[in-house]
C-alpha positions as CSV (number, residue, x, y, z in Angstrom):
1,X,-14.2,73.3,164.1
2,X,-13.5,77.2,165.4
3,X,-15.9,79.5,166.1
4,X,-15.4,82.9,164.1
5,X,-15.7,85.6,167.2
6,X,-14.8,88.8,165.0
7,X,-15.2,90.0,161.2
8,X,-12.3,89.5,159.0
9,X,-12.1,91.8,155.7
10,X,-9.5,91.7,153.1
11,X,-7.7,94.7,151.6
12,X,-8.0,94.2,147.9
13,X,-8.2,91.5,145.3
14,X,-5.9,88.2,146.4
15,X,-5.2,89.7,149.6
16,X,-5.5,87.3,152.9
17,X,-8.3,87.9,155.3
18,X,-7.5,90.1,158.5
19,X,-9.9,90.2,161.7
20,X,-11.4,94.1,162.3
21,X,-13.9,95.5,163.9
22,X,-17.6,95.0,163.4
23,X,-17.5,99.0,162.6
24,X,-14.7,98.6,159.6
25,X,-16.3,95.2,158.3
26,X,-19.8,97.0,158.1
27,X,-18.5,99.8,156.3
28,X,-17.0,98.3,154.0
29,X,-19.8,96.0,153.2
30,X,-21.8,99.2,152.8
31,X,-19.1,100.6,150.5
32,X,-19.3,97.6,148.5
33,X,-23.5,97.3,148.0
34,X,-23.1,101.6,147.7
35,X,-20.9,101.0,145.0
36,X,-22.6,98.6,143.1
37,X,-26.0,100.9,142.8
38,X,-24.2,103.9,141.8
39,X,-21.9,101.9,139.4
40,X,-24.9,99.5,137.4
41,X,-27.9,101.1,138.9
42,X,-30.3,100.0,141.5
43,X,-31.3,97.0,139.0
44,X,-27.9,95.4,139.8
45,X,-29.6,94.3,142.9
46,X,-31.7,91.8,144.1
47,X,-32.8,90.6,147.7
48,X,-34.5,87.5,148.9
49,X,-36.2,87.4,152.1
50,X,-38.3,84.3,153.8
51,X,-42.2,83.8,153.9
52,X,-41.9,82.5,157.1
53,X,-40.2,85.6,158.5
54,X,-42.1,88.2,160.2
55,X,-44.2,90.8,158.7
56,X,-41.4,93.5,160.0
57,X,-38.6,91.8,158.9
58,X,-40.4,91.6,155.4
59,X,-41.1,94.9,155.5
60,X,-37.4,95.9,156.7
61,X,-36.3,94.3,153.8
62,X,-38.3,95.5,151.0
63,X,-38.4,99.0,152.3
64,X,-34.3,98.3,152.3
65,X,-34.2,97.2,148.7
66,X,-36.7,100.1,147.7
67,X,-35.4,103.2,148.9
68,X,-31.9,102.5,150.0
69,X,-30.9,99.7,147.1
70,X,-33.4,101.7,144.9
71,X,-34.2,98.5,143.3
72,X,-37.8,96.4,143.1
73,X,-35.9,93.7,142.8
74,X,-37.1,92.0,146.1
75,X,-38.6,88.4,146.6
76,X,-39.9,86.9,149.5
77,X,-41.1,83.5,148.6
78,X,-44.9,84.2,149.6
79,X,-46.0,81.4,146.7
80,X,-44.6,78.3,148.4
């Protein structure tokens, strides 16, 4: 088995993967998440996090979901 050492992206619908930079891969990621909240609202979106994560990383993500996502769509698994 190979180890993936870069981000690969593709270029549309069907089209192969390419390796880029972590700079092009995160933007377009961004693109894509941006896209989906202004397209179906921030309801479209949901984000799980872990219990057994920190109390930062929690936080991170909930205050990620909240104000950039704009969703309250955010669970974190606190009632295992």
């Amino acid at each position: 088995m190979q180890r993936i050492t870069v981000p690969y992206v593709r270029d549309g619908r069907g089209a192969p993967l390419r390796p880029t930079s972590w700079d092009e891969a995160l933007g377009k990621a961004a693109a894509g998440l941006r896209a989906v909240r202004d397209t179906h609202g921030g309801q479209a979106f949901g984000l799980f996090s872990c219990s057994k994560s920190t109390n930062e990383m929690n936080f991170a993500a909930q205050k990620f979901a909240r104000v950039v996502m704009r969703s309250n769509n955010i669970d974190s698994c606190n009632r295992t």
